[in-house]
C-alpha positions in Angstrom: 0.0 0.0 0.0 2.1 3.0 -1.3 1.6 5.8 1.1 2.3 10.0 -0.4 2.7 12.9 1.9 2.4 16.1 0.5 3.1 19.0 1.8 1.9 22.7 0.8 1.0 26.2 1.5 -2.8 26.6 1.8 -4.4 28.4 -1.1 -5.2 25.9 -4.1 -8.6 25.3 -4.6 -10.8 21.6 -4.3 -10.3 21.7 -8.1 -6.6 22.1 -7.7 -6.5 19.5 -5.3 -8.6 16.6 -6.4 -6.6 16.8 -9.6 -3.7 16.6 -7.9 -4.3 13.6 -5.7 -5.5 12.1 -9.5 -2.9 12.8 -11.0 -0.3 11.9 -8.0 -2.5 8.0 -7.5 -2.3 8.0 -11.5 2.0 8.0 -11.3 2.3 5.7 -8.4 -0.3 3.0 -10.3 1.8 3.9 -13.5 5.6 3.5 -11.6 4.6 0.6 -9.0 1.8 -1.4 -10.2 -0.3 -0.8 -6.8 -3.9 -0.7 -7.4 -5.3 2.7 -7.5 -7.5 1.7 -4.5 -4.4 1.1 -2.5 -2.6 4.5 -3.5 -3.3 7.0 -0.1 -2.4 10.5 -0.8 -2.2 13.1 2.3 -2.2 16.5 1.8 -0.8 18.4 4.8 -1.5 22.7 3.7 0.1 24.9 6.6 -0.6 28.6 6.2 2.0 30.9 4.9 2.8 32.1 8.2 4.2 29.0 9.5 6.7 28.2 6.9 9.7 29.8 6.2 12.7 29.9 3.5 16.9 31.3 4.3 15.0 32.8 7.3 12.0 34.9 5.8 8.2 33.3 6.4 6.3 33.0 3.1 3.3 35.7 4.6 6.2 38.3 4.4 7.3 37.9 1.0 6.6 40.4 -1.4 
């Protein structure tokens, strides 16, 4: 049962992230043969202000 965490800054839309968990169980079927209905896909979205880059949090980028 392939497990795929994903993490993300909140903002895409459902639309944005059903095709992503399609397209994401579509590549795992494709590369390791698992049956679509045992491909899990998690999608962890933390808000901008708890995530940071070389020190800056993405809420205070320009």
């Amino acid at each position: 049962m392939p497990i795929v965490n994903i993490d993300l800054i909140a903002g895409r839309s459902q639309d944005q992230l059903k095709a992503l968990v399609q397209d994401v169980t579509a590549a795992v079927t494709k590369n390791t043969g698992a049956p679509a209905e045992h491909v899990h896909v998690i999608l962890r979205e933390m808000q901008p202000n708890r995530y940071g880059v070389a020190g800056v949090l993405k809420s205070d980028e320009k």
